[in-house]
Structure formats: C-alpha cells, structure tokens
C-alpha positions, 0 to 999 in steps of 0.5 A: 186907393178904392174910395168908399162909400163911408168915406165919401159920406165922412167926407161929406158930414165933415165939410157939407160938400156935395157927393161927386165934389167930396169923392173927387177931393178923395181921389185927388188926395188919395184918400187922406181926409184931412188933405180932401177937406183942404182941397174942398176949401181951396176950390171953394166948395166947403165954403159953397156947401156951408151956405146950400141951406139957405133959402134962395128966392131972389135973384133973375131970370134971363132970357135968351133968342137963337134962331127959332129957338128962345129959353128962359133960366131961372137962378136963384140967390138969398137977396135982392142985392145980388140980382144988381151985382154986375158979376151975376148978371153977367153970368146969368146972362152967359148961362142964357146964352148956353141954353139956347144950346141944349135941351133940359136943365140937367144937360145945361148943368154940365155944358160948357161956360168957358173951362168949367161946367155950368153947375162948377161956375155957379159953384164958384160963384157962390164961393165970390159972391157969398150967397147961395145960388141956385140954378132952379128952371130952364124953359125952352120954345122952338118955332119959324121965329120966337119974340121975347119980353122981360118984365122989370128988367135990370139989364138987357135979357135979365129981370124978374118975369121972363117970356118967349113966344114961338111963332109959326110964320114971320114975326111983324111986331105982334109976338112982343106984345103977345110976350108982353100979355103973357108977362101980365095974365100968366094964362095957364095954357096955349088952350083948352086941350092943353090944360092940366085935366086934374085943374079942369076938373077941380074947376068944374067940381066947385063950379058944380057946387055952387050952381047946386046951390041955387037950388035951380033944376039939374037941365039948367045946373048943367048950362050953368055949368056949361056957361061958367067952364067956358067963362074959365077958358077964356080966363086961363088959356092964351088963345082965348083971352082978351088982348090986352092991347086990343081988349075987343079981340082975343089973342088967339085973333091978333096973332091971326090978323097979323098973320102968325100962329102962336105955337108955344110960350113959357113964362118964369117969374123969379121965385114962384112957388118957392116959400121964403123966409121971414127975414127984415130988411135989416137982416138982410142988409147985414147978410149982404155986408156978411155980419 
C-alpha cells in the first residue's frame, strides 16, 4: 500500500510522533492508522513525541579523548534530577564514545550504539526515563595529543562544563591546565584573526563612542581606540589571555614554554543559550516523581 503524505501528517497529529517514525509505523501496519498508533505506543515513541514540547535545559555534557582526536556531546533533559541518574550517565557516556567516531551531530544521529541508532537510544530513553531528552551539540578538535577537563563533573567524562585542547607536540601536563582556564574564562577564540568580525566590530562601535565622548581630538580618539581593542583581545582570545595558573604570562606563552602549540578548543556548558522555563522546586520535584 502507498503511504501518503496526509496520512503520514494524520498520523503525526494524532499521536505527536516524528515524520519518519510515524510513515515507518504506516508501512509496518499497512497503512491501518489505529494498528500505527499501537505500533507508535508499543516502541514507546508516542509517548516520547507527547513529551518533545517540554523545555530541555538541564542535563550533562560528556566528554571524550581518542587518539589525537576529543569531542564534547551535549544532551539535554527537563531536570537536574535526571544528570544523576546512572542509566543517563551511562548513555552519555557511551554517546561520547561514538563521537569520537564521526564528524558532525547529524552523522552521530545515525551511527550505531549497540542494535539502535544513536537518535533511536535516546528515543528510547525518553520513553524509560520519562523527561524529554535532547541531543543539542557536538564539538570535535584533532591535534598530535588533545587534553580535557570537565568543570563540576558527576562521573568520569560527564558534568556541566566540558573542554578538549588539541595540541600541536606532546602534551606534559600543560593542556590540563590550559583545559582548566578554558573551562573559567570562556574566551571567545583561539586569537584575534579568529574572531567573529560582526563581534569586533560591534566592540569597536561602542568603543568609538565613548572615546567621542570625551570630547578629545580625533588623532588621540583613534589611539584610544587603538589601545581599548587591544585591551578586548587580550580579554576574549586564548592566546592572549592571562593564564590563570601563571597571571604573569599569557597562555599563548605557557603552551610555548612547555613546548606545544595550542591548535584548537571547544567548550560546552550545559544549557547555554537555551531560555528556561520558570518553574519552583516543588514543581519540579513533583515532575520527577511523574505527578
């Protein structure tokens, strides 16, 4: 039988199930749409798509090193409560592993976690655990070694900041701690040449403002300008940032003295840039205990 568009779309508002989940459930019932959203309920994916509305802020990034190769994977849950369960954890964690093997976030979708795909495990464990779950981000650096550091970690590889720094040479020690300022400054970039240009120059219009401001001739405007943009490097790129460890040197100068080239980082805090619902504690207590 030729499953059609419309009755994909019925079968969708019905149940709340995703497109390829809900023509998949037609094809396997031969387009008999009570027996679809049967099907639908008994692989647990109605019940999953019933919960997909919900705000997913919480849960842990987890974090990954193979080889010259470390990845970050940020996926998401409704609550706290569900970053310290052991079956989330251990998903995250085996998720994390996986991506050390692919490229991007939608390759990862579909790469294999036992006998499901990546995005069906997660399906799945929305329908076990009963939050909404979503795999957000996936970062990924390569270099000769990568160091990583996770910030308020609640196992091994899992917590709420994640950071790998790809090297360039042998890593003695130096890229943890360069991991570990990362985690504290959030710097906006490698260096200057990579930062975003819309950024710079946003930076530089309000600092021309307020030089105009002081009402000084244009020849000194433009060295306090000059001065100020180079105050903001220093502030917002790796490289030319004080090291915490060492505030009288700057990163870019401890990775030298220990001999390596910082190539590239990545940085994920769980959650960021996600707006999150209001909700009290009580609330969400009673979430967890499915009130």
């Amino acid at each position: 039988m030729t499953i059609t568009a419309t009755m994909v779309k019925e079968l969708r508002d019905a149940s709340g199930a995703g497109m390829m989940d809900a023509k998949k459930a037609l094809t396997e019932t031969a387009g008999d749409m009570e027996a679809a959203i049967d099907w639908l309920r008994t692989k647990g994916l109605a019940k999953a798509a019933k919960k997909s509305g919900r705000t997913a802020a919480e849960g842990l990034v987890g974090v990954a090193v193979k080889g010259g190769v470390g990845v970050i994977v940020e996926v998401n849950s409704e609550t706290d409560f569900v970053a310290r369960n052991s079956d989330f954890q251990a998903t995250v964690r085996a998720i994390a592993e996986v991506a050390t093997e692919v490229s991007d976030i939608e390759a990862l979708k579909g790469a294999k976690l036992g006998d499901k795909t990546v995005e069906e495990t997660v399906t799945e464990k929305i329908a076990t655990i009963g939050e909404n779950l979503h795999m957000r981000r996936m970062v990924a650096v390569e270099g000769d070694s990568v160091a990583s550091y996770v910030h308020n970690a609640v196992a091994d590889g899992l917590g709420k900041i994640g950071v790998v720094v790809a090297l360039k040479g042998a890593d003695n020690g130096v890229g943890k701690q360069i991991a570990m300022h990362i985690a504290a400054t959030s710097p906006a970039s490698l260096s200057e040449t990579d930062l975003d240009p819309a950024l710079v120059e946003r930076e530089k219009a309000v600092l021309t403002e307020q030089a105009r401001e002081s009402g000084k001739p244009d020849a000194v405007i433009e060295k306090m300008i000059v001065g100020r943009m180079n105050k903001f490097f220093e502030e917002v790129t790796l490289l030319k940032q004080k090291f915490v460890m060492n505030p009288d040197i700057t990163v870019g100068q401890a990775a030298k003295d220990a001999g390596v080239e910082i190539v590239e980082f990545a940085r994920l805090a769980v959650g960021e840039g996600i707006e999150k619902e209001a909700e009290d504690f009580a609330a969400e207590v009673a979430k967890t205990a499915g009130r």
